[in-house]
C-alpha positions as CSV (number, residue, x, y, z in Angstrom):
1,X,12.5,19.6,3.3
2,X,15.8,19.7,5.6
3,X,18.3,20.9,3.4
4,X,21.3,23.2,3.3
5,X,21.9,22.7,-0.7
6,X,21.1,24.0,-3.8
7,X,21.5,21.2,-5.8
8,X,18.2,19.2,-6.3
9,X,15.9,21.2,-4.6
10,X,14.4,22.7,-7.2
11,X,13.4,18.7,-8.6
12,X,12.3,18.2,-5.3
13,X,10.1,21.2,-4.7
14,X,8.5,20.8,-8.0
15,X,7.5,17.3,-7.7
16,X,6.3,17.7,-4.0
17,X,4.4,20.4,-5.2
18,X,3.0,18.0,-8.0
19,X,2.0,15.1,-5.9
20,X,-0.4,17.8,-4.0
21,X,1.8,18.8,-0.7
22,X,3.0,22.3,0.2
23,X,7.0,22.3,0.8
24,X,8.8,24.1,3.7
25,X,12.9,24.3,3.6
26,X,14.1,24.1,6.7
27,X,18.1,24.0,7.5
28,X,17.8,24.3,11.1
29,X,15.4,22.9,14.1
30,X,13.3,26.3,14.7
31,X,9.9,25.4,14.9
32,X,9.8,21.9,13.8
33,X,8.7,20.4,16.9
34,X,6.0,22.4,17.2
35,X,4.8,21.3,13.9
36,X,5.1,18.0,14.2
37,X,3.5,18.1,17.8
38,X,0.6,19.5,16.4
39,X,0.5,17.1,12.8
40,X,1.3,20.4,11.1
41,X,3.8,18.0,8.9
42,X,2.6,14.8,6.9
43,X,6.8,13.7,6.1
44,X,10.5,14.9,6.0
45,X,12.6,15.0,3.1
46,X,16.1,14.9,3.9
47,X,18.4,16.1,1.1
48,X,22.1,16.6,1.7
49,X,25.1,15.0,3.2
50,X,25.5,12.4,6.2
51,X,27.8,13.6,8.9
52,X,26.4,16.9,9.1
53,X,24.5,19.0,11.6
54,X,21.6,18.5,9.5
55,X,22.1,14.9,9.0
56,X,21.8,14.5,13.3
57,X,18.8,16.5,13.2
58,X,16.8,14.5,10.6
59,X,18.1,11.3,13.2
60,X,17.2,13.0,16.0
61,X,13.9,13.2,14.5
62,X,13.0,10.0,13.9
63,X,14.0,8.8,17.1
64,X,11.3,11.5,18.5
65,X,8.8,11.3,15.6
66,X,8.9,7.8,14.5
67,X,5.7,7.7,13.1
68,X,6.3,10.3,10.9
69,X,7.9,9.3,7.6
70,X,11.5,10.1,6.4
71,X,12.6,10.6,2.8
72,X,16.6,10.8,2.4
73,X,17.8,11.9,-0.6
74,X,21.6,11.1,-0.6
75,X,24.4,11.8,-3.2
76,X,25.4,8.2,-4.8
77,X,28.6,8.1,-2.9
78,X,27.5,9.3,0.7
79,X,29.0,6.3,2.8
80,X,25.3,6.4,5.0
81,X,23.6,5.3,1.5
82,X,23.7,1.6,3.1
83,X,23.3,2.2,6.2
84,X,20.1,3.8,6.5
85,X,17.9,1.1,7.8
86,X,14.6,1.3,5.8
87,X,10.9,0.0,6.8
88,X,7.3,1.1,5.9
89,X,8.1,5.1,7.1
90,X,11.8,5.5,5.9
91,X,13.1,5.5,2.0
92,X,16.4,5.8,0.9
93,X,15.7,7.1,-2.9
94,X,18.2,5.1,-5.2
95,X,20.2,6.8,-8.1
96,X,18.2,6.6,-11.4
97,X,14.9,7.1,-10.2
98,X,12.4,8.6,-12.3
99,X,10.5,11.9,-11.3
100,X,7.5,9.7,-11.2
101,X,8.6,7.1,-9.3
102,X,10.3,9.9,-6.6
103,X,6.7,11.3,-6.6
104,X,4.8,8.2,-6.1
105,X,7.5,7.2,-3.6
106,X,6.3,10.3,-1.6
107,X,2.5,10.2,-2.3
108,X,2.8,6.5,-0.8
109,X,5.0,6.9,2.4
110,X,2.7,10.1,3.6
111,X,0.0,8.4,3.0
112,X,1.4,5.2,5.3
113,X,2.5,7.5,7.5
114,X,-0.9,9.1,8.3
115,X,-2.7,6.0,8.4
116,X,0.6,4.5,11.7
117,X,-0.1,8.1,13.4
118,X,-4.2,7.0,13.0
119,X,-3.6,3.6,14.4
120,X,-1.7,4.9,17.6
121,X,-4.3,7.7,18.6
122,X,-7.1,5.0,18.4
123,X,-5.1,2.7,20.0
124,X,-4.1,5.0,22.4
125,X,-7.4,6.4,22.6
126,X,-9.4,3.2,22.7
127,X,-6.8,1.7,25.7
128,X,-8.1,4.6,27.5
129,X,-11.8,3.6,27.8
130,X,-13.2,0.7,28.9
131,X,-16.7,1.1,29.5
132,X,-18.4,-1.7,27.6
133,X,-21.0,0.8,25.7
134,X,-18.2,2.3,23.8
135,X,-18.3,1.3,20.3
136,X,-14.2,0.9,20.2
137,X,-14.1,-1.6,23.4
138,X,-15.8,-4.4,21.2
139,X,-12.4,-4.1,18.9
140,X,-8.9,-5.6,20.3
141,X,-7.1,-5.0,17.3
142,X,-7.4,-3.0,14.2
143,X,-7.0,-5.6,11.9
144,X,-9.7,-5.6,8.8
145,X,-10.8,-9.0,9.1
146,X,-11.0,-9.4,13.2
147,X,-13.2,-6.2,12.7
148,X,-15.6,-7.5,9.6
149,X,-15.7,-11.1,11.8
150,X,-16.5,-8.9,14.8
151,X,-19.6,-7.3,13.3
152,X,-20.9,-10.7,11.7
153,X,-20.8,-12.2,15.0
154,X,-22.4,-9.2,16.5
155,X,-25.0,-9.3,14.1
156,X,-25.2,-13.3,13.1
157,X,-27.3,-14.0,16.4
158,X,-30.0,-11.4,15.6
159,X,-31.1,-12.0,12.3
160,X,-33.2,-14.7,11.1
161,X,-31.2,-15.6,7.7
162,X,-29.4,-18.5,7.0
163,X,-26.5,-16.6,6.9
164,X,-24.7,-13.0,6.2
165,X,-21.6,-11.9,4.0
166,X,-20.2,-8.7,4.0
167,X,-18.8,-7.5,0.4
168,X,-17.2,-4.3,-0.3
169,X,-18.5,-2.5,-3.3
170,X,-16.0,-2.7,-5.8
171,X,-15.7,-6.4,-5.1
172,X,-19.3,-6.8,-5.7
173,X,-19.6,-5.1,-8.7
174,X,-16.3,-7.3,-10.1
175,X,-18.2,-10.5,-8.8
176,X,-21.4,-9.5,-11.3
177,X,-18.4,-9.4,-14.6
178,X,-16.6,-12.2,-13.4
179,X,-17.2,-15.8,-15.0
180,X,-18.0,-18.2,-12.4
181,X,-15.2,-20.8,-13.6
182,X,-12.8,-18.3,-13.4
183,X,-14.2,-17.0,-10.0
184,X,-13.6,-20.7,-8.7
185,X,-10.4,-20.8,-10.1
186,X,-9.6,-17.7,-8.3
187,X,-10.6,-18.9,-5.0
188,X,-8.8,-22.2,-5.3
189,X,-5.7,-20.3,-5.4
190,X,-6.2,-17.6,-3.1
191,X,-4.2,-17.7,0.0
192,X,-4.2,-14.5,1.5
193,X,-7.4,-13.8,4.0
194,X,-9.1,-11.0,2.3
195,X,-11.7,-8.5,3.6
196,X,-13.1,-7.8,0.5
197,X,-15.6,-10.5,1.2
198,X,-16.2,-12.3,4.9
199,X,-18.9,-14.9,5.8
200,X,-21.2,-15.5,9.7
201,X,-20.6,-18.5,9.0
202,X,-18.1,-20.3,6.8
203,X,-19.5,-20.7,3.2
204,X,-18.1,-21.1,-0.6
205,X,-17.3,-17.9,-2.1
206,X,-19.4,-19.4,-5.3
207,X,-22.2,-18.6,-3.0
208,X,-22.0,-14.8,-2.5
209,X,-21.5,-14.7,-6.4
210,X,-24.3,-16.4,-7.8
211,X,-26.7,-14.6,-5.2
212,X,-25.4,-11.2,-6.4
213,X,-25.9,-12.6,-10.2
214,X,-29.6,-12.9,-9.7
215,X,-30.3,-9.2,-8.1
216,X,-32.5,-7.8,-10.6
217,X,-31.0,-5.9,-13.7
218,X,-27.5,-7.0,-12.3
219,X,-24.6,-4.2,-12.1
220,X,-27.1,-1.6,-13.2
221,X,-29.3,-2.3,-10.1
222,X,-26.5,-2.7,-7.8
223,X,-25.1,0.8,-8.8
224,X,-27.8,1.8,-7.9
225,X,-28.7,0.4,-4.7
226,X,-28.9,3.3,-2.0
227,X,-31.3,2.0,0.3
228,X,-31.8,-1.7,1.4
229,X,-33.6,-4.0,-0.5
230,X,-35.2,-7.5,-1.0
231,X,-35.2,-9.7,-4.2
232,X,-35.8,-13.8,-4.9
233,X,-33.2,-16.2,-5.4
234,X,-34.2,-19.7,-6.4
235,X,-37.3,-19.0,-4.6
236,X,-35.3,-17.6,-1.6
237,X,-35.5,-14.2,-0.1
238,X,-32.1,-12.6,-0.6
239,X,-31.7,-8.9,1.6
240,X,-29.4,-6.5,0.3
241,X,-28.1,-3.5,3.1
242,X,-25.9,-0.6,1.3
243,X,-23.2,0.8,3.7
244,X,-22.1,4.1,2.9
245,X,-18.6,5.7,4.1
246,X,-18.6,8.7,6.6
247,X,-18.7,12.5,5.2
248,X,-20.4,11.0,2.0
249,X,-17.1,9.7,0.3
250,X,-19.2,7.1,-1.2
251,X,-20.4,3.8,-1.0
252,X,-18.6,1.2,1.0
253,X,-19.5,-2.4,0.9
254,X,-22.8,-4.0,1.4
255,X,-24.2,-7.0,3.7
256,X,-25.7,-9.9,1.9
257,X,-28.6,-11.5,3.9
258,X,-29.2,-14.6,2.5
259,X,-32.4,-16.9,2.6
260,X,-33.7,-14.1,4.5
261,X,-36.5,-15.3,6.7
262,X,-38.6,-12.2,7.8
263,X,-40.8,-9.5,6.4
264,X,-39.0,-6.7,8.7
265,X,-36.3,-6.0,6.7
266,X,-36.8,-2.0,7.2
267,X,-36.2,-2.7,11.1
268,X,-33.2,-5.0,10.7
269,X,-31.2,-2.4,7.9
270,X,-32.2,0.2,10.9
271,X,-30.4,-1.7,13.3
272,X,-27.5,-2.8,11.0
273,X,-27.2,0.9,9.9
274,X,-27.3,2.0,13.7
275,X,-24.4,-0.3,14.7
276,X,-22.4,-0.1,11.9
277,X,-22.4,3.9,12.3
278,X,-21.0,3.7,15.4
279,X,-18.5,1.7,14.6
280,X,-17.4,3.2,11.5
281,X,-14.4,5.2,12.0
282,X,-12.9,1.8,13.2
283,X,-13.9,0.1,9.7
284,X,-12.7,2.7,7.8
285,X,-9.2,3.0,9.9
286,X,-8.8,-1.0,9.5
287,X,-9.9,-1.1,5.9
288,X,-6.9,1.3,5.7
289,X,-4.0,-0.3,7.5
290,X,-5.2,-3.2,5.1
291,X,-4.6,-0.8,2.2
292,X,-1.3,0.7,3.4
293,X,0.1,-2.9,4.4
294,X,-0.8,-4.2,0.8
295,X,1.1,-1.1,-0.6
296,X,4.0,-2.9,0.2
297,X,3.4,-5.9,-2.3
298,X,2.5,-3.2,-5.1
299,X,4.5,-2.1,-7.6
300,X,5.0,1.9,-7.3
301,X,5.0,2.1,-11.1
302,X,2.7,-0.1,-12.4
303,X,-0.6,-1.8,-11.4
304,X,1.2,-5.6,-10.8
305,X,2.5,-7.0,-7.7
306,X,6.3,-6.2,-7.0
307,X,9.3,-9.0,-6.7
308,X,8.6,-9.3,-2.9
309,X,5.7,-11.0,-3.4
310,X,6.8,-13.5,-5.6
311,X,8.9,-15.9,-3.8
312,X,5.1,-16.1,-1.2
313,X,3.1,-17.1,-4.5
314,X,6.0,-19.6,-5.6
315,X,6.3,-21.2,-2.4
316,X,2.3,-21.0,-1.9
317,X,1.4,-22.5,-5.3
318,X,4.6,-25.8,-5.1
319,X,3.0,-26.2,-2.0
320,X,-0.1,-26.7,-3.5
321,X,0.8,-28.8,-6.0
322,X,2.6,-31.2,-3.9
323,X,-0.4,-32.0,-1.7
324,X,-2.9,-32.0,-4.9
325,X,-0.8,-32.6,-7.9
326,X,-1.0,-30.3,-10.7
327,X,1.2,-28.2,-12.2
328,X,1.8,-24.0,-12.9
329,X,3.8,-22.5,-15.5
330,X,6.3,-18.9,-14.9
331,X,6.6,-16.9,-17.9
332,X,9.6,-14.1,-18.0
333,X,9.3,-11.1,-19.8
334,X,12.0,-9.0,-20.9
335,X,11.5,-5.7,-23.1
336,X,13.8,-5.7,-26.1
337,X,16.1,-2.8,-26.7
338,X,14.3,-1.4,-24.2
339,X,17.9,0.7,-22.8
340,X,17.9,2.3,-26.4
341,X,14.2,3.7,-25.4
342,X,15.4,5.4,-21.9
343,X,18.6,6.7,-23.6
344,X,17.0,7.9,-26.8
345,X,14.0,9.6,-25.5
346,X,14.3,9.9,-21.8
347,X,13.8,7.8,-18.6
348,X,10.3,9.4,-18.0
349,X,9.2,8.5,-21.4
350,X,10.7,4.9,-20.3
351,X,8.4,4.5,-17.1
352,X,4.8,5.9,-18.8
353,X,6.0,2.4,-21.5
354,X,6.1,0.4,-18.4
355,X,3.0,1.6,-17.0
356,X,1.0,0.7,-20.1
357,X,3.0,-2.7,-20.7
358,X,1.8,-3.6,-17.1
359,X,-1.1,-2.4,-17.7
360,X,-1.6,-5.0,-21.0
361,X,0.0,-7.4,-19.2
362,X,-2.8,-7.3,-16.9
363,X,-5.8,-7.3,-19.1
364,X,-4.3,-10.6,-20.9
365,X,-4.1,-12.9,-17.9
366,X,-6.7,-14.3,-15.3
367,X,-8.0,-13.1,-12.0
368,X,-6.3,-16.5,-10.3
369,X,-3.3,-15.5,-12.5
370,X,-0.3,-13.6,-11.1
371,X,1.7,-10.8,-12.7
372,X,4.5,-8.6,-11.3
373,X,7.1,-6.0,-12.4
374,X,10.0,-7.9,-11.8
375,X,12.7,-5.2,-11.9
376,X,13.5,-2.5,-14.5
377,X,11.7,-3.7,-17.5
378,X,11.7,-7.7,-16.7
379,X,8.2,-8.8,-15.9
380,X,7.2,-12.4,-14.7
381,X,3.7,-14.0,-15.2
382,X,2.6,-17.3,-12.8
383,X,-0.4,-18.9,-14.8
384,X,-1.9,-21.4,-11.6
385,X,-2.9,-24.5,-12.6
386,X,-1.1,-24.1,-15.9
387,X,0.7,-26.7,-17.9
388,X,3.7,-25.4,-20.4
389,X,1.7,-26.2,-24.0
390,X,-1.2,-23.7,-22.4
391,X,1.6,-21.6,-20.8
392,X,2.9,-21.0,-24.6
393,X,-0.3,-20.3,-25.6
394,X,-0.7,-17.9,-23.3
395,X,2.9,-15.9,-23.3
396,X,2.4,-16.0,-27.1
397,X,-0.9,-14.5,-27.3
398,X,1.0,-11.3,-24.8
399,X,3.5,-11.3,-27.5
400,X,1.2,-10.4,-29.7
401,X,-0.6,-8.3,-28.4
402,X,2.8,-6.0,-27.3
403,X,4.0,-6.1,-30.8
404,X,0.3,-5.1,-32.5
405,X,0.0,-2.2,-29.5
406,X,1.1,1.3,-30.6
407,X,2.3,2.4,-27.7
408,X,1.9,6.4,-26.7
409,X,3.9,8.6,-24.1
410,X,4.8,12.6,-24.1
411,X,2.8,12.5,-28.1
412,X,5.6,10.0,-29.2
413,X,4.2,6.9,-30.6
414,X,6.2,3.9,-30.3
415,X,6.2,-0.1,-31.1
416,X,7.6,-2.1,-28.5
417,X,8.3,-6.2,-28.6
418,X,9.1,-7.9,-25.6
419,X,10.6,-11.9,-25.4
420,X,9.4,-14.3,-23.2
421,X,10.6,-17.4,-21.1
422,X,8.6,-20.2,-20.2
423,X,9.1,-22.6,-17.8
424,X,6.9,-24.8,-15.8
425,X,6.8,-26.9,-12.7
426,X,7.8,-29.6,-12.0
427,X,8.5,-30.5,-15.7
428,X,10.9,-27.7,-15.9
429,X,12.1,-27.1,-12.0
430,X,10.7,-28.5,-8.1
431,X,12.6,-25.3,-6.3
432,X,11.0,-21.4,-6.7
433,X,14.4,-20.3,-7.6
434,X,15.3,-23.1,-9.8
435,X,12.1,-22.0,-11.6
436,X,12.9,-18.1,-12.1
437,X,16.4,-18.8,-13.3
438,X,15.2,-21.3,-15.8
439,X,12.3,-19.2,-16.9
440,X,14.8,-16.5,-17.3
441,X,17.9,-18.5,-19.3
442,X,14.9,-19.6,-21.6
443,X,13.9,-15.6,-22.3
444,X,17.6,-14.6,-23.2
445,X,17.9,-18.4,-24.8
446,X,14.8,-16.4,-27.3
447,X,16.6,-13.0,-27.1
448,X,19.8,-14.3,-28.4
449,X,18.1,-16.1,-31.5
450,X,16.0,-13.8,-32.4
451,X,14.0,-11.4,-29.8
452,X,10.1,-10.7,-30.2
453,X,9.6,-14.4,-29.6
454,X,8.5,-17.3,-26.7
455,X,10.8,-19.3,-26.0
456,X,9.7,-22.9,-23.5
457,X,12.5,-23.9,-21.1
458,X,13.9,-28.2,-22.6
């Protein structure tokens, strides 16, 4: 913490301290480049005034240290407050921020921060050796999905099976609940390479699934997988090969071997395990630069996507349409009398409501669905493929479930209601933002007659 004042740094400590960090005060350089020379720091805080000597060490630092990440905590009328130029590692903190969102601000941007300081001493060490034996030399970039293609090509040659998938745990374990119509919905409107699941050679997701679905016992099987193993699908020999994270954090993902076509499977898992060993720092590291770059479409408060990564969906899903027809319907959410909430029992009470509204709204749409926290408490739904009759159907049944919901935070029970918008393309609107706003008017169209309704765009 660089600071020279009293004010707020007991707020700051305290919080800090809650997110699981240990807090020094400095108000001068002494010893700081030391500590950061030897990672001794995971981020600054800066909390105080622009113009000050302070204020040209915390610059000074970053120019150094850029891969170290900067907090600044400015007064509301310090002229720097827009002038700070933000990115992944540096945060101005805006007035009205919860605790909680201050904390998971921090908890965030150290955890960022670690994973760019990572990235350049593999980088950095990996540029330094180049004999072809070393594990690292295979890799040109960190990226998740150049690394997973990597090893399937590695491996693709070598085993005789018609073909090999990689799947990370979780994802396998969410293939084995999910239905397969929604599961194909889901993939027709995914548009973001993911490395939650990668092919040898280019197949139908539907593929992956339906093999997992006839392992033995299902989930309960899978969970408890810890060796390799070999089942029949359709009459086809499927292989299963568990890969387990270094210093026994857990399990990791598994490789698929499908229509398996060999009785040595305990030979090939030793060679899979053998390679992937050496080679697993690297998948770890890219998994998390995925992790840390998909932070950045998350919403800190909630578990839905934030309003940066709506205008991407908009403009992927009209594109869509116009080369397939179809249509998709934007519902927006607004909380009613939510301000009275924040200003009767407190802002933190406030965000622990939004954290369970996003969490509802999440359990009441599909996985090929699309929900985000639009700002404050405004939230916007896109139901793909999605006409505006179904699109009712669906923000009603939200409604619904909001206004039935006893709501809990700091022992207070609460009802909430929330009203809804609906507007759909390209009945309603052909432009992303033509869509929002119309979505919107429709919402306060419903607020102003009579709130706790939905309320379709004419």
């Amino acid at each position: 913490m660089l600071s020279d004042q009293i004010a707020g740094q007991q707020e700051w400590n305290d919080l800090l301290k809650g997110a699981g960090f240990s807090v020094t005060r400095r108000d001068t350089d002494e010893g700081l480049e030391a500590l950061l020379a030897n990672g001794g720091i995971g981020g600054i805080l800066f909390l105080g005034k622009s113009g000050t000597s302070l204020w040209a060490l915390a610059e000074r630092l970053r120019k150094a240290h850029p891969q170290y990440p900067i907090i600044y905590a400015l007064e509301a009328t310090d002229p720097a407050l827009r002038q700070v130029a933000q990115d992944e590692l540096h945060l101005v903190v805006r007035e009205g921020w919860t605790f909680e969102e201050k904390q998971l601000a921090a908890k965030n941007l150290v955890r960022v921060g670690a994973v760019f300081r990572r990235v350049r001493e593999l980088e950095q060490e990996s540029g330094a050796r180049q004999e072809s034996h070393n594990p690292l030399a295979m890799f040109e970039s960190l990226e998740i999905n150049y690394i997973l293609d990597r090893l399937l090509q590695h491996f693709g040659p070598l085993v005789p099976a018609k073909n090999i998938h990689w799947v990370e745990a979780k994802e396998a374990a969410r293939l084995l609940d999910l239905d397969e119509h929604e599961f194909q919905l889901e993939l027709q409107h995914r548009f973001i390479a993911t490395p939650l699941m990668r092919s040898y050679k280019e197949t139908d997701g539907r593929v992956v699934q339906a093999a997992l679905k006839t392992l033995p016992w299902g989930k309960a099987r899978l969970e408890e997988v810890k060796e390799h193993c070999v089942w029949r699908s359709h009459g086809k020999r499927m292989g299963l090969i568990p890969i387990w994270r270094s210093r026994q954090q857990g399990l990791f993902g598994y490789f698929l071997l499908e229509n398996l076509d060999t009785q040595e499977l305990d030979f090939l898992a030793q060679q899979f395990l053998r390679s992937v060993e050496l080679v697993l720092p690297v998948l770890e590291l890219g998994y998390r630069c995925w992790e840390a770059e998909n932070q950045g479409f998350l919403d800190i408060l909630t578990p839905l996507f934030n309003q940066k990564f709506l205008p991407l969906v908009l403009d992927n899903e009209i594109s869509r349409c116009q080369r397939h027809g179809g249509e998709f319907t934007v519902l927006f959410m607004d909380v009613d009398y939510f301000k009275s909430v924040n200003d009767t029992r407190g802002h933190w009470v406030g965000s622990k409501l939004l954290v369970q509204l996003g969490e509802l709204v999440n359990q009441n749409i599909r996985s090929c669905d699309y929900g985000f926290r639009y700002g404050g408490d405004e939230f916007v739904v896109v139901l793909t493929g999605t006409n505006a009759v179904n699109g009712q159907f669906v923000a009603e049944r939200i409604r619904k479930k909001i206004e039935t919901t006893e709501f809990t935070a700091e022992s207070q029970k609460l009802k909430l209601t929330v009203s809804i918008g609906v507007a759909t393309y390209p009945d309603h609107a052909t432009t992303r933002d033509q869509l929002v706003k119309i979505a919107d008017q429709a919402m306060y169209s419903g607020k102003n007659k009579s709130r706790n309704v939905v309320y379709i765009a004419s």
